[in-house]
C-alpha positions as CSV (number, residue, x, y, z in Angstrom):
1,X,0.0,0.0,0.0
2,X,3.3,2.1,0.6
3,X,4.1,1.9,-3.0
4,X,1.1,2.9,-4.5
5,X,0.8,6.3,-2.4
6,X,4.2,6.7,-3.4
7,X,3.6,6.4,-7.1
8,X,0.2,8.6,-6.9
9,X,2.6,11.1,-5.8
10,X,5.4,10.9,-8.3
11,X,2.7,10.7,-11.0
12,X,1.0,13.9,-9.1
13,X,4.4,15.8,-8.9
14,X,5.4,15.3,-12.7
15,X,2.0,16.2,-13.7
16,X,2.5,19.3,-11.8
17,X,5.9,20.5,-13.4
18,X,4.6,19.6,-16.6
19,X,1.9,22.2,-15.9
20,X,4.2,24.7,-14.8
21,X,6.4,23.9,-17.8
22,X,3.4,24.8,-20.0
23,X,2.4,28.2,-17.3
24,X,5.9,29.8,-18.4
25,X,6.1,29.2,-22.1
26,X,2.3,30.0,-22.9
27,X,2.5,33.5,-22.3
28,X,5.9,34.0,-24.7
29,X,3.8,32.4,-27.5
30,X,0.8,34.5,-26.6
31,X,3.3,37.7,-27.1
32,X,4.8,36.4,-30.3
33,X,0.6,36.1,-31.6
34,X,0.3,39.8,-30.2
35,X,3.3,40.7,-31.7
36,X,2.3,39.7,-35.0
37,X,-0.8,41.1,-34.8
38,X,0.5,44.4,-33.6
39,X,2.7,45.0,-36.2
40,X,0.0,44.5,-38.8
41,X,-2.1,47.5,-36.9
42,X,0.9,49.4,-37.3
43,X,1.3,49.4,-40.9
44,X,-2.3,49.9,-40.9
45,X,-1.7,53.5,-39.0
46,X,1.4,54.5,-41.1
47,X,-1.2,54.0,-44.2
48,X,-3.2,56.4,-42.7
49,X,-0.6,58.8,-41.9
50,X,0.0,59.0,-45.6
51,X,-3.4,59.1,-46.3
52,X,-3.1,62.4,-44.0
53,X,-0.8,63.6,-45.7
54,X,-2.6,67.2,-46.1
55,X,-3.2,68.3,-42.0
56,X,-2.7,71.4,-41.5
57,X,-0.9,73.7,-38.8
58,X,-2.7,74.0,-35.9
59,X,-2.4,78.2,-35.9
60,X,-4.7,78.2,-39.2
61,X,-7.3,76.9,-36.7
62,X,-6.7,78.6,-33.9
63,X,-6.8,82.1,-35.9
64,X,-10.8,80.9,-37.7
65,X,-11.9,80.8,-33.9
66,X,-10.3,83.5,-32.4
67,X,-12.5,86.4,-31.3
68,X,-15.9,84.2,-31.9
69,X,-18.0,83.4,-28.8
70,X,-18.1,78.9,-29.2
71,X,-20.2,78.8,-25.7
72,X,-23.1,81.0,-27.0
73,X,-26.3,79.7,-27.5
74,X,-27.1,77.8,-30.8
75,X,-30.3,79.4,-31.7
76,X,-29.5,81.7,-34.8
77,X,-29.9,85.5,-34.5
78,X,-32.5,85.7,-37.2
79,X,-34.3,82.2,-35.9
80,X,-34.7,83.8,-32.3
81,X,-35.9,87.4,-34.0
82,X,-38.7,85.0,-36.0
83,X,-39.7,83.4,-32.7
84,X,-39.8,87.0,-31.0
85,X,-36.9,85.8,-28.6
86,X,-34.9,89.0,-27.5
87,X,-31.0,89.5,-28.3
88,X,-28.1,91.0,-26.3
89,X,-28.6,93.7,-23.6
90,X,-32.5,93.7,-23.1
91,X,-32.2,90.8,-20.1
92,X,-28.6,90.8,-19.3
93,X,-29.3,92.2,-15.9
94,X,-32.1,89.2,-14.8
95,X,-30.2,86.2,-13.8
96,X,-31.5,83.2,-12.9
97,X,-30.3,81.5,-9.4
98,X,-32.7,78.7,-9.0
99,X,-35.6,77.2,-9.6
100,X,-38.2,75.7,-6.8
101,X,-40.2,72.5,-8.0
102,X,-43.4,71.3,-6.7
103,X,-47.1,72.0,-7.3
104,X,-46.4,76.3,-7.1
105,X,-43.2,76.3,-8.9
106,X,-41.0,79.5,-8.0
107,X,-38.3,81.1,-9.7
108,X,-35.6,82.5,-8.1
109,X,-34.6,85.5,-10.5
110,X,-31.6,88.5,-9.0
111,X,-32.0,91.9,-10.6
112,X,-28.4,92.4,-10.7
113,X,-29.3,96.5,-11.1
114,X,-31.2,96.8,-7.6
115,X,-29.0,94.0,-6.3
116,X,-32.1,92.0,-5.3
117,X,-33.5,88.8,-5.5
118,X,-37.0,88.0,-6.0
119,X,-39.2,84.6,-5.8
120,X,-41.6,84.7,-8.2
121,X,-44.3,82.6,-9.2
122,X,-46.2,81.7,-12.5
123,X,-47.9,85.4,-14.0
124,X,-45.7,87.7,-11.3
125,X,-43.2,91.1,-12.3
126,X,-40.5,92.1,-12.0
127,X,-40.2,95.6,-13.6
128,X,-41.7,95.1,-17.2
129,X,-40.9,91.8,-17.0
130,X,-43.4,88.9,-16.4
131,X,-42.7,85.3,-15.7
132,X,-44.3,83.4,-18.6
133,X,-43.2,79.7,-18.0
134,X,-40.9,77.9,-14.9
135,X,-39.8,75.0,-17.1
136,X,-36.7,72.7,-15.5
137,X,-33.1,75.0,-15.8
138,X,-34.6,77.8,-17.4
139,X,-37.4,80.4,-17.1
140,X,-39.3,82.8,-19.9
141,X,-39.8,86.1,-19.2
142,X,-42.3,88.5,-21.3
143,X,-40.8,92.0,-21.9
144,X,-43.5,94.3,-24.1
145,X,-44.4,91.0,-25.9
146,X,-41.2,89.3,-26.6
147,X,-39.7,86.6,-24.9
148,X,-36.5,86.2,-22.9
149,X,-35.6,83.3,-21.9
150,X,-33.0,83.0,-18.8
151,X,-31.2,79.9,-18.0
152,X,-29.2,78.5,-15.2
């Protein structure tokens, strides 16, 4: 009975360094495959790069979008005239802190002229200004029948 444990183990032991035989030379033929397959991707890119051939200097773009506002709004000036939405300096003292949710939605609007704030509700003033619509991040404003619309 001796001998058999004995050879259960030898037989145990060589299957074990056979396994760790085949755990250090499976990843260096996994790199060669990788290898391979890299270098293929790379010849792929340097096609490109030809392909690419007319880029040009980053200074030519950086002089088209000098001076031109890219964070602005993206309704067009003559798309917000149509719609009776006002431009430039008519609401640029109004600024819109928050908005209150719930059934009686509030606005929270600062007059940055008389440095106050004011809460106002649906149909409400502030000077010629009345609160049309409380709609999520942003608020419209009536001013002598055109519409400013103030966001957060």
């Amino acid at each position: 009975m001796f001998h058999a444990v004995k050879m259960a183990l030898i037989a145990v032991f060589l299957i074990s360094c056979v396994y760790f035989i085949y755990c250090l030379v499976s990843p260096n033929i996994y790199k060669q495959n990788q290898a391979l397959q890299v270098s293929s991707n790379d010849r792929d890119f340097e096609h490109e790069t030809e392909l690419a051939g007319d880029t040009k200097p980053v200074e030519l773009y950086l002089s088209n979008i000098e001076g031109k506002q890219i964070f602005n709004n993206i309704v067009s000036e003559e798309s917000a005239q149509q719609d009776g939405v006002l431009q430039a300096d008519t609401g640029k003292d109004m600024n819109l802190l928050g908005i209150i949710s719930g059934d009686n939605p509030q606005a929270i609007i600062e007059d940055k002229n008389t440095q106050k704030t004011y809460y106002l509700n649906k149909g409400q003033n502030i000077r010629e200004f009345t609160l049309e619509e409380i709609k999520e991040g942003r608020v419209i404003l009536n001013y002598k029948g055109q519409k400013l619309e103030l966001y957060m």
